[in-house]
MARMIKOL-240208 format. One line per 5 residues: number of its first residue (from 0); for each residue x, z, y of C-alpha. Coordinates in steps of 0.05 Angstrom, whole numbers. Example, Ala and Ser with C-alpha at 12.3 -4.5 7.8 and 13.67 -1.06 7.14 Angstrom:
<lotors>
0> 246:156:-90 | 273:143:-21;
</lotors>
This chain:
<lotors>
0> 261:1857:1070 | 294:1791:1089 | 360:1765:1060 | 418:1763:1092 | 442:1689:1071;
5> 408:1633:1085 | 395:1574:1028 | 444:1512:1031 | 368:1475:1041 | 360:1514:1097;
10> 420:1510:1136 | 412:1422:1127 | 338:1428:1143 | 344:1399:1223 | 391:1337:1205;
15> 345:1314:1151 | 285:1315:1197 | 335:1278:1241 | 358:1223:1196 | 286:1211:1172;
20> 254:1201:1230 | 319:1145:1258 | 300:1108:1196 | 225:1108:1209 | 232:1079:1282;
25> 285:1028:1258 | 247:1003:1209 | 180:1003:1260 | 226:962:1301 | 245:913:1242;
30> 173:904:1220 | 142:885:1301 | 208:838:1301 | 181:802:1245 | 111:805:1265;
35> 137:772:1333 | 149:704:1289 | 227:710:1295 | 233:731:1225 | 239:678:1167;
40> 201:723:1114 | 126:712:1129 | 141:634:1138 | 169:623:1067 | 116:662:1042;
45> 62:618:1070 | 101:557:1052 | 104:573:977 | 28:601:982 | 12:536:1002;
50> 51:495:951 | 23:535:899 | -37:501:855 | -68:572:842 | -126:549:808;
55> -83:535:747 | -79:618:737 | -153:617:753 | -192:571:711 | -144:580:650;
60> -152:646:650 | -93:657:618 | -76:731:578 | -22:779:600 | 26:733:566;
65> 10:673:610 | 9:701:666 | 82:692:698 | 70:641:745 | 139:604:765;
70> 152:614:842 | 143:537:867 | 204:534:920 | 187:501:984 | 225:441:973;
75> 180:422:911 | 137:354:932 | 65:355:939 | 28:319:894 | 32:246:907;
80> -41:220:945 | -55:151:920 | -84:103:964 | -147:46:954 | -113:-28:935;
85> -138:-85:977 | -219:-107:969 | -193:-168:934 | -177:-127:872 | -238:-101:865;
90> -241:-138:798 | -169:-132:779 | -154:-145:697 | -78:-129:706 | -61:-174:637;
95> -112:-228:645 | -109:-240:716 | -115:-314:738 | -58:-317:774 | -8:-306:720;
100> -41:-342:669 | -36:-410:694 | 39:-403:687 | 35:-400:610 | 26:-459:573;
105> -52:-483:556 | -49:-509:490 | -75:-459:432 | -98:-418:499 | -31:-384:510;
110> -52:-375:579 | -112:-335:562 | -70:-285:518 | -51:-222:541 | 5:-232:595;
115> 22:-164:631 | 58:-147:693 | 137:-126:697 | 139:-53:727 | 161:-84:799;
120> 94:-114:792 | 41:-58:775 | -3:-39:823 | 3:40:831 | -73:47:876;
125> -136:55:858 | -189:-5:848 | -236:-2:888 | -314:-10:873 | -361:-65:910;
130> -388:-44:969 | -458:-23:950 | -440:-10:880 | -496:33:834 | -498:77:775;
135> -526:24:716 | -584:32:686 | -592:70:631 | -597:46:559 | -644:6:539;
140> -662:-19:600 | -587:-36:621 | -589:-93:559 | -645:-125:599 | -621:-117:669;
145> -559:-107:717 | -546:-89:788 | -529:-153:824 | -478:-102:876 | -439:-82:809;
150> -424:-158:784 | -439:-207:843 | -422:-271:812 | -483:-315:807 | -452:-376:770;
155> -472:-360:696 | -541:-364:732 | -529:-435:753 | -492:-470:691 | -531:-429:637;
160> -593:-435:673 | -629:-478:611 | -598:-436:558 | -627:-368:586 | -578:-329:589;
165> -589:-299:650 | -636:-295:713 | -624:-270:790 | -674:-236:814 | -674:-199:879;
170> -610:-152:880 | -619:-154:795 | -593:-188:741 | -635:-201:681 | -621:-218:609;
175> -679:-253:579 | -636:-243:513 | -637:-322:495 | -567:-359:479 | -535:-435:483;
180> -561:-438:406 | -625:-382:402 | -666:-408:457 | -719:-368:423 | -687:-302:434;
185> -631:-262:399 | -691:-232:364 | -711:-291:324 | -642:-314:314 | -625:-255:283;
190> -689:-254:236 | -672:-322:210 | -602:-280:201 | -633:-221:164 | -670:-271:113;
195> -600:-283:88 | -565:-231:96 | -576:-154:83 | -575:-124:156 | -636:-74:147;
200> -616:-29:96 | -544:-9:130 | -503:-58:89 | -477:-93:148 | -454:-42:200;
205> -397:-75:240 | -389:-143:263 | -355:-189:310 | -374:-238:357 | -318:-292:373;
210> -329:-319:444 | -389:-281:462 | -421:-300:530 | -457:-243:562 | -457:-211:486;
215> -532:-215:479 | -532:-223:396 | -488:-157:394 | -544:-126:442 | -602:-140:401;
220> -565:-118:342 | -561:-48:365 | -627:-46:366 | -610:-48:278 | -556:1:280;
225> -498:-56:281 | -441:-49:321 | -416:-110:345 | -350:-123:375 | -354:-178:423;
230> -302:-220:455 | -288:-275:510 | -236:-303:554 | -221:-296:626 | -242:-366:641;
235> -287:-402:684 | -352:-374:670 | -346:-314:714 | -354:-239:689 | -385:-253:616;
240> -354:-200:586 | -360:-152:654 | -432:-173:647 | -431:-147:571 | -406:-81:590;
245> -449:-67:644 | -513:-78:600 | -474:-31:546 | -453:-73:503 | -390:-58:466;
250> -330:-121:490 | -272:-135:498 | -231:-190:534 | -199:-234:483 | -182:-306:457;
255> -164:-341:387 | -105:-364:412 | -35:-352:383 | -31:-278:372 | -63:-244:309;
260> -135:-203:327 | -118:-137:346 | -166:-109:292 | -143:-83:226 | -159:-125:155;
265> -220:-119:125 | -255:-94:184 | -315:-129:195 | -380:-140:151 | -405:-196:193;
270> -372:-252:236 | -400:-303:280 | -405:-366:321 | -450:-381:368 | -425:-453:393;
275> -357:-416:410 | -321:-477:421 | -265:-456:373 | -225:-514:347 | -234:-480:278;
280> -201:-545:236 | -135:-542:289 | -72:-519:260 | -88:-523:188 | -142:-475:190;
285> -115:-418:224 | -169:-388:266 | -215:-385:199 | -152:-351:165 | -142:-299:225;
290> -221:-290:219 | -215:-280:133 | -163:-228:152 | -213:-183:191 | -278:-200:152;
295> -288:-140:95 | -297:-179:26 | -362:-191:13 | -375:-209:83 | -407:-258:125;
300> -389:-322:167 | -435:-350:213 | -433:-413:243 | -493:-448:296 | -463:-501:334;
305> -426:-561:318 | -408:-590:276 | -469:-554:241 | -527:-607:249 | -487:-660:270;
310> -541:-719:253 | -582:-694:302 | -533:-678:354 | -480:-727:356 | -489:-765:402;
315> -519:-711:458 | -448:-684:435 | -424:-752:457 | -381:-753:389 | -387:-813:332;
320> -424:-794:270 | -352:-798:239 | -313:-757:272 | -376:-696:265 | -383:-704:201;
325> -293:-710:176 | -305:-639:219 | -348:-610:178 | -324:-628:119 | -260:-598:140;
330> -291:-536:159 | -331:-541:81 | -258:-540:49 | -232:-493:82 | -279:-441:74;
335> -271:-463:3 | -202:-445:-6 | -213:-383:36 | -265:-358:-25 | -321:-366:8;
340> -392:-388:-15 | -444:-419:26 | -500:-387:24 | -546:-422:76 | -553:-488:114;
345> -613:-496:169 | -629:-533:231 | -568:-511:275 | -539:-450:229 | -496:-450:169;
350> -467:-374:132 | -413:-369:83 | -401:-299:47 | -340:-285:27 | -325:-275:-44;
355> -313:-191:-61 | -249:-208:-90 | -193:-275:-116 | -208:-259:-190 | -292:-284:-164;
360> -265:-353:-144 | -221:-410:-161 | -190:-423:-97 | -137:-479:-96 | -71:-470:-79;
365> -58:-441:-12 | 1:-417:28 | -10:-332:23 | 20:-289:84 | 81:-253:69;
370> 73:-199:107 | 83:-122:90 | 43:-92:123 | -27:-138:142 | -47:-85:197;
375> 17:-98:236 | -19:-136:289 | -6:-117:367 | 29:-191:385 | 48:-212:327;
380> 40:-283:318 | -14:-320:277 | 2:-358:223 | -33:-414:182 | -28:-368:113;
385> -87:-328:72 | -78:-254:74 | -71:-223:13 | -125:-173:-18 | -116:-114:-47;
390> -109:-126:-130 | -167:-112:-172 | -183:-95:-243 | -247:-128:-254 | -282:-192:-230;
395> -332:-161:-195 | -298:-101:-167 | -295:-99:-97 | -225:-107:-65 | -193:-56:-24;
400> -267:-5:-46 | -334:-9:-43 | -371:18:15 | -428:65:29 | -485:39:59;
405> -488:64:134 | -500:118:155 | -476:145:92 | -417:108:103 | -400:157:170;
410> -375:216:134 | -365:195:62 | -289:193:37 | -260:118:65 | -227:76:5;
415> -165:78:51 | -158:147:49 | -185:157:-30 | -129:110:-50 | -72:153:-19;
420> -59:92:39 | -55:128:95 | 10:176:101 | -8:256:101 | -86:237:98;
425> -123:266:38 | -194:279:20 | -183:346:35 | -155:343:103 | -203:285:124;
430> -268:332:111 | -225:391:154 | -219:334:205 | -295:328:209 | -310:390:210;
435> -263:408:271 | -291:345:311 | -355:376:305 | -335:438:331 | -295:407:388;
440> -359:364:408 | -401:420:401 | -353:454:452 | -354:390:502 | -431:400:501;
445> -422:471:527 | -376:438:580 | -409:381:602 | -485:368:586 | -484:295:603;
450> -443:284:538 | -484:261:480 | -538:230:531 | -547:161:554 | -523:177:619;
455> -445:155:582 | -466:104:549 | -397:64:540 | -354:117:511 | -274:106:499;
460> -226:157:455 | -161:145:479 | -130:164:419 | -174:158:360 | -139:184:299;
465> -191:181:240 | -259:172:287 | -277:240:282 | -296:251:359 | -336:192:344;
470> -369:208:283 | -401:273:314 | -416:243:372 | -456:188:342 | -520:160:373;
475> -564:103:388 | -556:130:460 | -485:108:465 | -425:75:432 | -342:92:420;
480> -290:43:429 | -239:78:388 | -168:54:410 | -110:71:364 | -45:70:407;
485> 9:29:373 | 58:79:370 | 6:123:330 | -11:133:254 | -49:68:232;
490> -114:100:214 | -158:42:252 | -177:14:184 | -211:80:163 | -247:79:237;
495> -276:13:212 | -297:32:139 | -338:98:168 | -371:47:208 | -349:49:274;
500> -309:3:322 | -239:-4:359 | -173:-34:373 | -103:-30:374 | -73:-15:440;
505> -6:5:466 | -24:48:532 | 37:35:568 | 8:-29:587 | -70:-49:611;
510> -127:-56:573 | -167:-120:559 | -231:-105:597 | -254:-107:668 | -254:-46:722;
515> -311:3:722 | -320:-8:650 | -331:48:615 | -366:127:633 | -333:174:584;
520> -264:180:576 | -235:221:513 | -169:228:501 | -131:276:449 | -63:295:451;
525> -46:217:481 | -8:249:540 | 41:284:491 | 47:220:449 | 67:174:510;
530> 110:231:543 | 177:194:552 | 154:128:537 | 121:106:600 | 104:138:668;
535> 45:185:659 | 19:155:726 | 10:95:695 | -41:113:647 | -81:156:694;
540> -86:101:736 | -109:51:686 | -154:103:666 | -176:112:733 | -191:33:749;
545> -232:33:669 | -275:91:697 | -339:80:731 | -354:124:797 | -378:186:776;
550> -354:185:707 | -320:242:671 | -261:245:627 | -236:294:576 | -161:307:560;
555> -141:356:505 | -64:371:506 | -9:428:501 | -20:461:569 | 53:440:603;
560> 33:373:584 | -40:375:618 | -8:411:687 | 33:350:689 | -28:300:679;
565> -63:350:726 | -16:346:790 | -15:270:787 | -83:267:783 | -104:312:838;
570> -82:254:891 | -128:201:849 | -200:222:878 | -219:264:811 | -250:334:818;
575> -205:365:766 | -219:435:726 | -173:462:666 | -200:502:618 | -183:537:552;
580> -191:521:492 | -251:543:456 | -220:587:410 | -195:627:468 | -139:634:522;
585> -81:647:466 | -83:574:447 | -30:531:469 | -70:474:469 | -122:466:530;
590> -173:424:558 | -177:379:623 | -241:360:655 | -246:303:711 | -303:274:758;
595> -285:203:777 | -325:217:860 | -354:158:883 | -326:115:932 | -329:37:943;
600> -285:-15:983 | -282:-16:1062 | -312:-81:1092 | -230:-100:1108 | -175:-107:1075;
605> -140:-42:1097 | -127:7:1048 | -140:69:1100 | -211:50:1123 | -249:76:1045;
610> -316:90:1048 | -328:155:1013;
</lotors>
């Protein structure tokens, strides 16, 4: 039987049904007056959908933690696009350009120094490539032959044309490998070389070549496992050191001028050159003092060209038999008082070795540098003084350490570091370096195949630290130009005793070698270092104009660092992918990978008419 009083739910029952239903059509209403495009909701939200970079969340592939993504407000900028320069730049050198130079003075080549633009002068575009630009050839046939497209000047061709340097033929250079003073090949010139002086058996491992040409003698000496570090100026022979890099052949552009080498002491096991045309008796000496500083002790000078054979040549040198031979002489005392012994005098050549340490030799009194710190070179000023060695205990200990013979030399403890000269560096931590750069190269492998193949055969690490990238990638098919930035540890002298190359370089500013220059670019942790010192876009872009089309680079940063390098990059024509690090997604530190795409300069001038 039913109750007579009804429940308080009850009794409410029709004015709920009421008020639920007036909310259901209001809201109806509010939803098709949105739809209708009157409503501001749906247009922010495609406004900050399209802002937003989402492949960030997707390729890092970030854990839980990671994975509040910052809402990017509509007013945030897109990503700046940067646009081609004019054609005419297609060559640009932005501290060696012509232009600039011949407003420096010309004695001691000041105007073929380094001279960079102010900020209000940087270009901020991308260099373009030659129309009809290729991919090089690979190594070795790239030593022997060059794309005509990728360097067109033919004037080397013209005013070397006796000498054989080099040949035009069709739309191909070639490099018949002969020189103003080995007109029988670099081959044979370096054989007469190896009858003095120990290149076979890994004794000699780096070496420099002071105003190189087209670098043949450092291309033939890969060919012995010697790295040679050429260098030339800007000048009127067109492209010589373009040429060099395009046959894949580590150089660099560079003068003895009035700025010290930008090479650590004791770097090099071999020296040379090859009629070089540098005034080495001017200023008391002081280009064979700048060159002492950088040869290792026990190294070797060598000199073909005058004055060498002057009795033969003086007068097709249209010089007096006096004046040749007061030059030579000259030269003879000051290698003298340098410590070094002659060792060989033939036809054209002359070598000196350099004594292993000052106890060896009786050298006469000579001004000695008084510097602190001998590897303090990025423009500091030459001087006519002897650097210092390291002290020794013995006469015929070697000064500063003996080294390995290559390629034991590549991962055996550097002197440097056994002596307790670099800061934080100890045997310890050097063989955990190694060990990591294996690892890490292992990884880049896994990322990119081409690494490790010929297909990169110039190879740059933007920051080098102690060469360990380097080391592990090491390979007849390809070479490292290990730059140390200036701001950095100094650790570019224990680069050079594992027997590898580089230089000093301060990334704010350009580097010292043509466009298109190099394939691989590796750089680690050099965004974080330069953050706050100079605009990120700057390096990017110099980056950009060193990097051939179709080349890859390789950051590894902190990740807030890398989206930063990322969104400037995405408007500079690089297919762009950021990845975690190979330990996993809970490491900070990440990895960025870049395709250079291919494109070439427009047959005008504008900079909206690109090819792609």
């Amino acid at each position: 039987m039913g109750s007579k009083h009804a429940s308080p739910g009850s009794r409410r029952g029709p004015l709920s049904i009421f008020v639920v239903l007036g909310l259901c059509c209001f809201f109806y209403l509010l939803g098709a007056w949105q739809k209708s495009g009157f409503g501001k909701g749906d247009s922010i939200a495609f406004e900050v959908s399209k802002q937003t970079d989402c492949k960030i969340v997707e390729d890092l592939n970030f854990e839980p933690r990671h994975n509040d993504v910052g809402i990017i407000e509509p007013s945030v900028p897109k990503a700046k696009i940067f646009k081609s320069c004019d054609v005419k730049f297609k060559d640009y050198t932005p501290c060696q350009e012509q232009d600039r130079a011949m407003k420096f003075p010309r004695e001691n080549m000041i105007y073929r120094e380094r001279h960079c633009p102010p900020e209000e002068e940087k270009l901020r575009c991308l260099i373009p490539a030659p129309e009809g630009y290729k991919t090089p050839f690979p190594w070795p046939k790239s030593r022997d032959y060059v794309h005509y497209a990728n360097v067109p000047f033919k004037s080397l061709t013209v005013e070397k044309a006796v000498q054989n340097w080099v040949q035009y033929q069709g739309d191909v250079f070639k490099f018949p490998g002969g020189g103003t003073m080995f007109p029988q090949g670099a081959d044979a010139y370096i054989d007469e070389l190896a009858s003095v002086i120990p290149i076979a058996d890994g004794s000699v491992r780096t070496a420099l070549d002071t105003g190189c040409g087209v670098a043949s003698w450092g291309a033939y000496l890969l060919k012995r496992n010697v790295l040679a570090m050429s260098f030339a100026p800007r000048d009127n022979h067109e492209a010589q050191v373009q040429f060099a890099l395009e046959r894949g052949v580590p150089a660099i552009i560079g003068v003895l001028g009035t700025i010290r080498l930008p090479y650590p002491s004791r770097s090099f096991d071999m020296s040379q050159c090859s009629r070089c045309l540098i005034p080495w008796t001017a200023n008391n000496g002081m280009y064979l003092m700048e060159v002492d500083r950088v040869l290792r002790p026990g190294g070797y000078w060598i000199l073909s060209g005058p004055p060498i054979n002057w009795k033969t040549y003086y007068k097709t040198w249209k010089r007096s038999k006096e004046d040749v031979q007061a030059e030579q002489k000259k030269i003879e005392e000051i290698a003298e008082s340098l410590c070094w012994e002659k060792k060989y005098e033939k036809g054209d050549m002359a070598i000196w070795k350099k004594k292993v340490n000052t106890k060896s030799c009786r050298r006469k009194s000579l001004n000695v540098c008084q510097v602190d710190d001998a590897d303090d070179v990025w423009y500091k000023e030459m001087e006519a003084c002897v650097t210092p060695l390291p002290e020794v205990t013995s006469a015929t200990e070697v000064a500063g350490g003996e080294l390995k013979k290559f390629p034991a030399r590549l991962y055996a403890v550097p002197p440097r570091i056994a002596n307790g000269l670099v800061p934080g560096v100890t045997t310890e931590s050097y063989e955990e370096d190694n060990k990591l750069w294996k690892k890490h190269v292992n990884a880049y492998k896994r990322i990119n195949k081409l690494i490790g193949t010929s297909r990169y055969r110039n190879v740059m690490d933007m920051n080098a630290g102690l060469g360990g990238f380097a080391a592990a990638l090491e390979s007849r098919k390809s070479w490292v130009m290990n730059v140390v930035p200036t701001i950095a540890e100094n650790t570019l002298g224990v680069v050079y005793e594992r027997g590898l190359i580089g230089i000093y370089h301060d990334w704010c500013e350009g580097f010292s070698t043509y466009p298109r220059t190099y394939d691989f670019i590796h750089g680690n942790g050099v965004f974080s270092l330069y953050e706050n010192k100079c605009e990120l876009e700057d390096i990017l872009l110099e980056m950009d104009r060193i990097l051939r089309p179709e080349g890859a680079v390789l950051l590894r940063d902190e990740v807030d660092v890398l989206n930063k390098v990322k969104k400037i990059a995405s408007g500079m024509r690089w297919d762009i992918k950021l990845l975690d690090h190979e330990d996993g997604p809970l490491v900070p530190e990440k990895i960025m990978v870049a395709f250079k795409q291919y494109w070439v300069a427009s047959k005008g001038n504008s900079t909206s008419n690109d090819e792609r």
